[in-house]
C-alpha positions, 0 to 999 in steps of 0.5 A: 658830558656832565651831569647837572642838577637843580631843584626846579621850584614851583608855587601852587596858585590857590587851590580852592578849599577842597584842594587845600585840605585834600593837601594839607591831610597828605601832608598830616599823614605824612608827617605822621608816618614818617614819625612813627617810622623815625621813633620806630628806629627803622633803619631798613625799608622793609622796617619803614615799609610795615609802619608807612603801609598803614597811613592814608598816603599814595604808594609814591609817597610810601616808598619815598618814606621807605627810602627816606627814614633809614637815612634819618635813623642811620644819622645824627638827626632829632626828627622834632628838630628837624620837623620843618626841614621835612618836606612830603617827598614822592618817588618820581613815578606819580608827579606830571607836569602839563604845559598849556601855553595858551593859558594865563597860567600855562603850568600844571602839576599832578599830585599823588594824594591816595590810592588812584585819587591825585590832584591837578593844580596850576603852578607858578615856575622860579622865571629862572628856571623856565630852560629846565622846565621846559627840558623836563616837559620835553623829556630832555632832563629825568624828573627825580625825588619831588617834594610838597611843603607849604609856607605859611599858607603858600605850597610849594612843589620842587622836583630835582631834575637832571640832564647832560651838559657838555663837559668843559675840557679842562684847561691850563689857563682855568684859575683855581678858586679855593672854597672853604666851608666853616660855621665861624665865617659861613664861607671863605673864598681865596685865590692866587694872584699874578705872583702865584701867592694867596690873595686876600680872601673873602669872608662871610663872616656876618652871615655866619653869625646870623645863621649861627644866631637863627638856628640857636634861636630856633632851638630854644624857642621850639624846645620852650614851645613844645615844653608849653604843649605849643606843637602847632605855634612852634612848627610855624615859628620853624619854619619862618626862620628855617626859610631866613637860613636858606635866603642867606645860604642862596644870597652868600653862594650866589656871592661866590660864584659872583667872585668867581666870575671875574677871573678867567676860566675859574674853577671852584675847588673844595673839600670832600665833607662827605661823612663829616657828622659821623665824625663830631662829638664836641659836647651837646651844645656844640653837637647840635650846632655842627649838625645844623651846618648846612654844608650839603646845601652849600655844596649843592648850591655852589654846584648847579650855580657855577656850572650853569 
């Protein structure tokens, strides 16, 4: 058996008024937390923990903080930059999901929001992922980290879920397919032909561009915003191009599987990046955008994508 991951996507239909601010000041407070806790330099949880533990949030997003910001402190990371990437994260104790399949809208979310006080909100499931939905509801997949965000307006609930899949066995006849992660061309993927030389590979070379533009675009504009005092105009301009940059990380992933899939038995094969940043220092500039590569995501897009 294997273990499969995905970060199952659900979008909150609507909450009335009360239910939206009740929202939006668990997300304030946890912004706010996890702020002090990262200018705190809190690089232990029992650190984390004597900043967080005064901020009106539930117990499970606390301890999500706790485990969060000694990663964020312990890394290369500019928790202003990086604010829209900053999700409200729960612990996997407080979400619950509900599935009423005789209503129009047949999912339900429960939301930690203070003390003992949640919210229950209709969901719209990503169709695609209905199968996994359905294995978490029935306790055939483990719930983990959930995560609270809102798009202009729209919020949004993802829980990481994982189950076991039978383990293919490996074969001689698997084709192996080389993956190779770069910030000039976002992706490169090569095979072997018939003769046993290197074919020709695929470049996303275009895409690289654009999110190399995205990002440098993002950190101008935001810092010229902050500057003007702009706090408020800069986050939600993050976000819309923070959200360009995932699209072209899902369309460009998805493309590689595509290549994959038409050869026989293909396997992906790439480099171990784990630890990758601790290694750079090329200057400022290039710094900041070495660190913005999004190779973690890739990785675990290409993962769950090719497995399933």
């Amino acid at each position: 058996m294997t273990e499969l991951t995905e970060t199952l996507e659900l979008k909150l239909v609507e909450p009335n008024t009360h239910k939206h601010r009740k929202l939006c000041e668990t997300k304030r407070a946890y912004q706010d937390a996890l702020e002090a806790a990262f200018n705190a330099n809190c690089t232990t949880q029992t650190e984390a923990n004597d900043v967080v533990v005064n901020y009106d949030l539930s117990g499970y997003a606390k301890n999500a903080l706790k485990k969060y910001v000694p990663q964020l402190c312990g890394g290369s990371y500019d928790a202003k930059e990086l604010r829209g990437d900053h999700p409200v994260r729960f612990t996997n104790e407080g979400p619950k999901l509900d599935h009423k399949p005789q209503n129009a809208i047949e999912w339900y979310v429960k939301i930690p929001h203070h003390n003992d006080y949640n919210l229950w909100l209709p969901a719209q499931p990503n169709p695609e992922q209905r199968e996994w939905l359905e294995a978490l509801h029935a306790g055939d997949a483990k719930m983990g980290e959930c995560r609270l965000f809102d798009r202009d307006g729209v919020w949004y609930f993802h829980i990481v879920a994982t189950r076991d899949v039978e383990e293919r066995s490996s074969s001689a006849d698997e084709t192996p397919i080389g993956v190779d992660i770069g910030e000039a061309s976002l992706l490169t993927v090569c095979h072997r032909d018939e003769r046993g030389s290197p074919a020709t590979p695929n470049l996303w070379n275009d895409e690289g561009k654009r999110v190399r533009q995205l990002r440098e675009t993002y950190f101008t504009a935001t810092r010229r915003l902050q500057q003007r005092g702009s706090e408020r105009i800069a986050e939600s301009y993050g976000d819309s191009l923070w959200r360009q940059i995932g699209d072209i990380l899902h369309t460009v992933t998805s493309g590689v599987v595509a290549y994959a899939d038409q050869f026989d038995n293909p396997v992906l094969v790439l480099e171990d990046l784990t630890h990758i940043r601790e290694n750079m220092d090329y200057g400022a500039f290039m710094n900041r955008r070495l660190h913005g590569w999004g190779f973690a995501k890739m990785h675990a897009q290409l993962r769950y994508k090719a497995a399933e």
